[in-house]
C-alpha positions as CSV (number, residue, x, y, z in Angstrom):
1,X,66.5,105.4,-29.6
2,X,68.4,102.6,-27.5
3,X,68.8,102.8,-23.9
4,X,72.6,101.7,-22.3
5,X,72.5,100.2,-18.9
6,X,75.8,100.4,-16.5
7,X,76.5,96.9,-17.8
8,X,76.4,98.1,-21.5
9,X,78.7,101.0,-21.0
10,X,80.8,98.4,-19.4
11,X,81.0,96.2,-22.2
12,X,81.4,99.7,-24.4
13,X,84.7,100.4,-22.3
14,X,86.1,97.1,-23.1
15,X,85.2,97.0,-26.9
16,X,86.4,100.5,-27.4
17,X,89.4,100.0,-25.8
18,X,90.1,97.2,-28.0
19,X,89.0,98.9,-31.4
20,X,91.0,102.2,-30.0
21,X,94.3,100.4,-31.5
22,X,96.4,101.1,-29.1
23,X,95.2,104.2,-27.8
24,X,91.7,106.5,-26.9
25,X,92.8,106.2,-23.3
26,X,92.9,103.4,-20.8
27,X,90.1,101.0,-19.8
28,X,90.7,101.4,-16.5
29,X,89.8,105.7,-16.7
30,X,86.9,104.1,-18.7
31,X,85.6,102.2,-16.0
32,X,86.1,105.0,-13.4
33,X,84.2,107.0,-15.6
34,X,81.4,104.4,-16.1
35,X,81.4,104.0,-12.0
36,X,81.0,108.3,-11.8
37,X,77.7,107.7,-14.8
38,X,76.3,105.5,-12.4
39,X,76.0,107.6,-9.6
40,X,73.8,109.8,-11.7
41,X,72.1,107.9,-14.2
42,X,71.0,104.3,-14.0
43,X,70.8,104.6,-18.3
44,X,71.9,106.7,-21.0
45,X,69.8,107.6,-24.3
46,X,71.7,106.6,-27.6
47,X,70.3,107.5,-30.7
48,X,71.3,107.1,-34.4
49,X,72.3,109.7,-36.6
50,X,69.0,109.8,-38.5
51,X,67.5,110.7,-35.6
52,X,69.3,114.4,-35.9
53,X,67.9,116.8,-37.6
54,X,69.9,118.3,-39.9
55,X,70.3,121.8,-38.4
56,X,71.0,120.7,-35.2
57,X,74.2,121.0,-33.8
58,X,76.2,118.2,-31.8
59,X,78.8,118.4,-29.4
60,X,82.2,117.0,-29.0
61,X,84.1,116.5,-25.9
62,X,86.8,114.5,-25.5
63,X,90.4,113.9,-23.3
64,X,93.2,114.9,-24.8
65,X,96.6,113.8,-24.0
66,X,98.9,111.0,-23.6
67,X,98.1,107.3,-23.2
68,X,100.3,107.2,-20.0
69,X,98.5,110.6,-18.8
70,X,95.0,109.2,-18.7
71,X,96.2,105.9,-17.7
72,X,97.6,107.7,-14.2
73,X,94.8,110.5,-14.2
74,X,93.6,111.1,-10.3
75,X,89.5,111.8,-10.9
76,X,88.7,114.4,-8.2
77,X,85.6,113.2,-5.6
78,X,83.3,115.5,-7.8
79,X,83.6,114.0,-10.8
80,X,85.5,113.9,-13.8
81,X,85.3,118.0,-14.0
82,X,87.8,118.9,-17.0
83,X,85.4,117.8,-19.9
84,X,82.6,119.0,-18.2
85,X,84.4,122.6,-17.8
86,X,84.7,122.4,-21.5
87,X,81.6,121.6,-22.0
88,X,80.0,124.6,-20.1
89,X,82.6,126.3,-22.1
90,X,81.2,125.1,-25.4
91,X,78.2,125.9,-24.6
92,X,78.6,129.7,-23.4
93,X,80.1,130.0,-27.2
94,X,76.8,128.6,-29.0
95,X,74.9,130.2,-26.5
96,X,75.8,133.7,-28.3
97,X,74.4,131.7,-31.2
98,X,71.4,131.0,-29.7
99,X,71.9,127.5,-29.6
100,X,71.4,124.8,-26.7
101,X,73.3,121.2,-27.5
102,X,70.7,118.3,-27.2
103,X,73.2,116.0,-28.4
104,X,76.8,114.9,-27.6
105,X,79.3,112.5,-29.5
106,X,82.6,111.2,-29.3
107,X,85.5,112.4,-31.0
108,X,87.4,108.7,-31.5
109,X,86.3,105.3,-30.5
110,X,88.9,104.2,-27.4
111,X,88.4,102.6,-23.4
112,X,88.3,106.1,-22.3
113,X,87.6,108.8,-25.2
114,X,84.2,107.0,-25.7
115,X,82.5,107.0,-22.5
116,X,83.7,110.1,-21.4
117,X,81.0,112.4,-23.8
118,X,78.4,109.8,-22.2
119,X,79.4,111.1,-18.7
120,X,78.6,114.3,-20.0
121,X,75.7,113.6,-21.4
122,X,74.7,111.7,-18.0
123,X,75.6,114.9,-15.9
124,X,73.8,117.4,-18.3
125,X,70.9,114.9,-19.4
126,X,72.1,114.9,-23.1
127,X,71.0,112.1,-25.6
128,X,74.5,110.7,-26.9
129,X,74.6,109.8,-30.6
130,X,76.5,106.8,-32.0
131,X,78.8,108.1,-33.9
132,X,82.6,109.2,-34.3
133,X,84.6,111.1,-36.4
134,X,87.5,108.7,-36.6
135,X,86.1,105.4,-38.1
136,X,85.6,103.4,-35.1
137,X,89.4,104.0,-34.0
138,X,91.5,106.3,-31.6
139,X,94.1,108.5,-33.3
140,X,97.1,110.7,-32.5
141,X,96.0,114.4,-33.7
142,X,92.8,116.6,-34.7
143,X,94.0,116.4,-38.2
144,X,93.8,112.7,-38.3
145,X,90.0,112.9,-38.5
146,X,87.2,112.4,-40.5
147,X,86.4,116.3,-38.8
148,X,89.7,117.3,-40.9
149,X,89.1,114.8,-43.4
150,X,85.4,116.3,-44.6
151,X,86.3,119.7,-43.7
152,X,84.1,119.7,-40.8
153,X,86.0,123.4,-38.9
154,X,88.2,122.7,-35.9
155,X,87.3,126.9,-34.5
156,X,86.4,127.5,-31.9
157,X,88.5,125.0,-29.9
158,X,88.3,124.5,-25.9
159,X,90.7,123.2,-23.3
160,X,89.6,122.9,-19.6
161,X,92.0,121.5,-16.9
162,X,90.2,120.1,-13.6
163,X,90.4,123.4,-11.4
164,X,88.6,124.8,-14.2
165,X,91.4,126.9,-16.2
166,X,89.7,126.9,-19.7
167,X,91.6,128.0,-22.9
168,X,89.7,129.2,-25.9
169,X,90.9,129.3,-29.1
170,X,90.4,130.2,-32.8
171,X,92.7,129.7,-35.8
172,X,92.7,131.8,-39.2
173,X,92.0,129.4,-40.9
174,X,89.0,127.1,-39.3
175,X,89.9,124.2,-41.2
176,X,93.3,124.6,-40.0
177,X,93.6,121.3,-37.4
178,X,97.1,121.3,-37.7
179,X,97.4,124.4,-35.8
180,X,94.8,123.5,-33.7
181,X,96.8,121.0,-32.5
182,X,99.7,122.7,-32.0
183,X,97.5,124.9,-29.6
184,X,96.0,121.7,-27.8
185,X,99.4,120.4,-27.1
186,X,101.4,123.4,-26.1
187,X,98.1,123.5,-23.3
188,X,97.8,120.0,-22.4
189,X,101.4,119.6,-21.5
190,X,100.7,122.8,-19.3
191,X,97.4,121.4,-17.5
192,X,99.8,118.3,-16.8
193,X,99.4,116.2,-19.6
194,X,96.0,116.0,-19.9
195,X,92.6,118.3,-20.7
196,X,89.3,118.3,-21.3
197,X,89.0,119.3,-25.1
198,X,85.7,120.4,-26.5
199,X,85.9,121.5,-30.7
200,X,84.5,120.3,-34.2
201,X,80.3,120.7,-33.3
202,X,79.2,119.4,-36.3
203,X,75.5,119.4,-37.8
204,X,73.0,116.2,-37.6
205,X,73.4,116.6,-41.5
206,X,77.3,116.5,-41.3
207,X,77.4,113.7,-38.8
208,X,75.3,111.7,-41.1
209,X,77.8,112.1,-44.2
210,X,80.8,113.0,-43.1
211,X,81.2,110.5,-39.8
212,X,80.9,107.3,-39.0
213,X,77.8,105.6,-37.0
214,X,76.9,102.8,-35.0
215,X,80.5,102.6,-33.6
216,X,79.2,103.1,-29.6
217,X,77.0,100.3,-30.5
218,X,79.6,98.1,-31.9
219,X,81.9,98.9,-29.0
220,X,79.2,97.4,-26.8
221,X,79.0,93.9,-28.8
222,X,82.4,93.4,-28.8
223,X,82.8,94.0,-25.2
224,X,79.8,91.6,-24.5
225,X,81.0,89.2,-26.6
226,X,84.3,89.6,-25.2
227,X,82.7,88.9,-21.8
228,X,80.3,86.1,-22.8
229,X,84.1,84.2,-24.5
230,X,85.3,84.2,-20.7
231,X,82.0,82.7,-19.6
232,X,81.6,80.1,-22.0
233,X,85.2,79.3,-22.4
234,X,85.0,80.1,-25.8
235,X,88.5,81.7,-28.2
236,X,87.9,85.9,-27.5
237,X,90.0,86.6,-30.8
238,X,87.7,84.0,-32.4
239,X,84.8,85.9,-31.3
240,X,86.0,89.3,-31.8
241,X,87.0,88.9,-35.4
242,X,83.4,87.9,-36.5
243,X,82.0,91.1,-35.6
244,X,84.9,93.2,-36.7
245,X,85.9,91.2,-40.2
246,X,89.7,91.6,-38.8
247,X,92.5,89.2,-39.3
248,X,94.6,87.5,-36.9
249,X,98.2,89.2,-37.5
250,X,100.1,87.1,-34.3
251,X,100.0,85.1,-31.5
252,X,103.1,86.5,-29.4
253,X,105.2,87.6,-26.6
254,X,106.4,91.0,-26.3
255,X,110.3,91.1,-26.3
256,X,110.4,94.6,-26.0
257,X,108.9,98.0,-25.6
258,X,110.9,101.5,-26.5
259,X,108.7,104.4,-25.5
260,X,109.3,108.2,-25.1
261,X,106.9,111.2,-24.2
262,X,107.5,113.8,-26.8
263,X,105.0,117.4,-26.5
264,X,102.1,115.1,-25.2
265,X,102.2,111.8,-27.2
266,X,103.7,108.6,-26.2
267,X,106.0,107.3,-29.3
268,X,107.1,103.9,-29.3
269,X,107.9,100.9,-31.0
270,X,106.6,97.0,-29.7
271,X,108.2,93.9,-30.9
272,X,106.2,90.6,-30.8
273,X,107.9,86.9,-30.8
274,X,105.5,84.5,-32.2
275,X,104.3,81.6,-30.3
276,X,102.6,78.4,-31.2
277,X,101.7,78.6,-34.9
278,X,103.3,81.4,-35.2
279,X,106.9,79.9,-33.5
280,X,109.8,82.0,-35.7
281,X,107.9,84.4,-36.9
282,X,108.0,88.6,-35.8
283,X,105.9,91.3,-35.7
284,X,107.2,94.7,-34.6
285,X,104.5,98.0,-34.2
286,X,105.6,101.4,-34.6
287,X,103.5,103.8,-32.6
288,X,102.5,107.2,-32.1
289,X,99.7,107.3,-29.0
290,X,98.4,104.7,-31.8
291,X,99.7,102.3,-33.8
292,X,100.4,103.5,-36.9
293,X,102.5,100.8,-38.8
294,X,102.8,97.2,-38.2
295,X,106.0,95.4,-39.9
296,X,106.8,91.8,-41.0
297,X,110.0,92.8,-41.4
298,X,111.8,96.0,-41.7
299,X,111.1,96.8,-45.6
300,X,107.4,94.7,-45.2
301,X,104.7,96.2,-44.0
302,X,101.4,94.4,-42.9
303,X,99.3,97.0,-41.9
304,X,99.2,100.3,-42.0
305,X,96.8,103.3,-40.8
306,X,94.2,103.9,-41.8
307,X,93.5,100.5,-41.0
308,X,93.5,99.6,-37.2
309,X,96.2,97.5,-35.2
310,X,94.7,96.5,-31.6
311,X,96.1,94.2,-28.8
312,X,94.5,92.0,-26.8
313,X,96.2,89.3,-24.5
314,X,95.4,85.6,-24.7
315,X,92.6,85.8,-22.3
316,X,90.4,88.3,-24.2
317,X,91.6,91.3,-22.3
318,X,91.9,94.4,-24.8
319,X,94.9,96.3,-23.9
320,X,96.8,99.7,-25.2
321,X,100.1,100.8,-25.6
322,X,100.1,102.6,-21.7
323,X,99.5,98.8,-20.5
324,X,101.7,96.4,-22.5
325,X,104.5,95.5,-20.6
326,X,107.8,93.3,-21.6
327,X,106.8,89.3,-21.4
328,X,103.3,89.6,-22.1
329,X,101.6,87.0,-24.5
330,X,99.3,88.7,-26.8
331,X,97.3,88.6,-30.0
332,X,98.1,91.8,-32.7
333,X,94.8,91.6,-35.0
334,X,94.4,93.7,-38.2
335,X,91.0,95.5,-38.9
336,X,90.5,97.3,-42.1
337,X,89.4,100.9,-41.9
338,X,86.1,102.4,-42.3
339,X,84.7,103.1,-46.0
340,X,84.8,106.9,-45.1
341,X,88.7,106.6,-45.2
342,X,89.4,104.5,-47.9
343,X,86.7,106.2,-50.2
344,X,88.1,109.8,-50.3
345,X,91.0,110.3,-51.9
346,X,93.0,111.6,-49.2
347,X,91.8,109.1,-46.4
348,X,95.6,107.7,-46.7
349,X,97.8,111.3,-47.5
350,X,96.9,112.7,-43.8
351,X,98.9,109.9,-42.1
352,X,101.2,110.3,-44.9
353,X,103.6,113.1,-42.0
354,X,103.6,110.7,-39.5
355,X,104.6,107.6,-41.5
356,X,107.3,109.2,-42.6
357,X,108.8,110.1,-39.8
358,X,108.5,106.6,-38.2
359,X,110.6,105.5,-41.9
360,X,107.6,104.2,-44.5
361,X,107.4,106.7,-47.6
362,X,105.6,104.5,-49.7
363,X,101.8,104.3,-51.0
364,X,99.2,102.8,-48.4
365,X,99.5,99.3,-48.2
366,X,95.9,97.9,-47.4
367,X,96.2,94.8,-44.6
368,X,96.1,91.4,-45.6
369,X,96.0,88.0,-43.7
């Protein structure tokens, strides 16, 4: 068991935020939400997967909604009371069971997605283990998951809004996450964009195989060593791309931004102008929530999901797609994606729906230098 201080789950908000490729909400929620942890707990408990028993059941909770939703969201003088609505929710359900949650994860890894289950677990004196069921990234729907991926069942599925509206929901089919999210949408846009969503409770023995671990715990380095760059006057990208094994895709300023809210997600696409080394050269990111596909030119692709696309600007300050903004110098880097994607054989085909509508029907390209 590790303890996190305030000052840890600060430096979580920033390296999540930069790892959340573009998305996982805004760092700015993230802090508000690490300000409303420290007014109850001076330290959270995080422990490692193998510290679950395997019978033991863990909770999700999560935000759900757009980028630009979060990034606006108004926390009430109580607290952050949507997730913690579903919560209480999700735990009336596995109270029928006869179960009480000990532990609590995050769905994705993002500035606001992955302290908000350790707000919970602050409020409700939970341990939080590290761990996600994305791969140490944000992304668009429930059925771009390792959840969906390793058949982990999206039923029963709980939205909360912050008076404390709660939707609960089951699908036919438990694996079904693609109806799943068509039910989370349609209720999000009607709670104004944003909810508290509580689903996939896994077992310790699933979130040892199926997900991926130590991803809290990474967030936190990279945001200290983020911090530390400033400090010493040392390169940020430099730093960041020895802990993450990423590559440096451009050095650029943002020419322009197209973006549209469409049934809860922001879709968009961000076109970079390279600068210094990278004078004449272009870099344009098609993105839903996330960025999904980044393009050297409009038949080349660089990288692609499942790999991860993040932004930060030149002074080390991570940033996604709800705070870029038109003349902005930035850096794109390229991470590649989590074992537990490009090992099963499907890791690429569940992006495959979304890639094709943004234009790319080819095979997954994996990201190169």
């Amino acid at each position: 068991m590790k303890k996190l201080s305030i000052q840890d789950l600060r430096d979580v908000v920033v390296g999540a935020t930069f790892l959340g490729s573009g998305g996982g909400g805004s760092p700015e929620s993230g802090m508000i939400i690490v300000d409303l942890i420290a007014k109850v707990k001076r330290e959270v408990r995080l422990v490692g997967p193998r510290e679950v028993a395997d019978n033991q059941y863990v909770a999700m909770i999560a935000g759900m909604g757009s980028p630009a939703a979060f990034k606006e969201r108004k926390f009430s003088p109580e607290g952050y009371t949507d997730v913690l609505y579903a919560f209480d929710q999700l735990q009336r359900l596995y109270d029928w069971a006869g179960s009480r949650f000990k532990h609590i994860m995050p769905c994705e890894t993002g500035g606001g997605n992955t302290v908000t289950p350790i707000y919970v677990a602050a409020v409700k004196d939970l341990d939080v283990v590290d761990a996600d069921g994305t791969g140490g990234r944000s992304v668009p729907e429930l059925g771009t998951t390792l959840y969906y991926l390793y058949g982990i069942p999206t039923s029963p599925i709980v939205l909360a809004d912050k008076n404390g509206n709660i939707v609960v929901g089951w699908t036919k089919n438990p694996l079904d996450a693609r109806m799943a999210e068509e039910i989370g949408r349609h209720v999000t846009v009607a709670f104004g964009m944003s909810a508290g969503l509580g689903t996939w409770v896994a077992t310790g023995h699933q979130v040892k195989t199926c997900l991926e671990s130590g991803v809290i715990w990474k967030s936190r380095e990279i945001g200290r060593a983020l911090r530390e760059a400033k400090e010493q006057k040392k390169d940020p990208v430099a730093e960041t791309l020895k802990i993450t094994n990423g590559y440096e895709l451009i050095r650029g300023e943002i020419t322009n931004i197209e973006t549209k809210t469409v049934e809860g997600f922001d879709f968009g696409k961000t076109a970079i102008e390279g600068i210094d080394a990278y004078q004449g050269k272009k870099l344009i990111i098609d993105f839903k929530n996330e960025n999904m596909v980044a393009w050297r030119a409009a038949d080349e692709p660089v990288a692609m999901v499942p790999d991860s696309i993040c932004l930060m600007s030149l002074d080390g300050n991570p940033l996604t797609n709800a705070d870029i903004k038109k003349g902005m110098k930035i850096v794109a880097v390229g991470i590649p994606a989590s074992e537990k994607w490009t090992k099963h054989p499907n890791g690429f085909g569940i992006w495959r729906h979304i890639l094709e509508k943004i234009g790319y029907k080819g095979e997954f390209v994996p990201l190169r230098k």
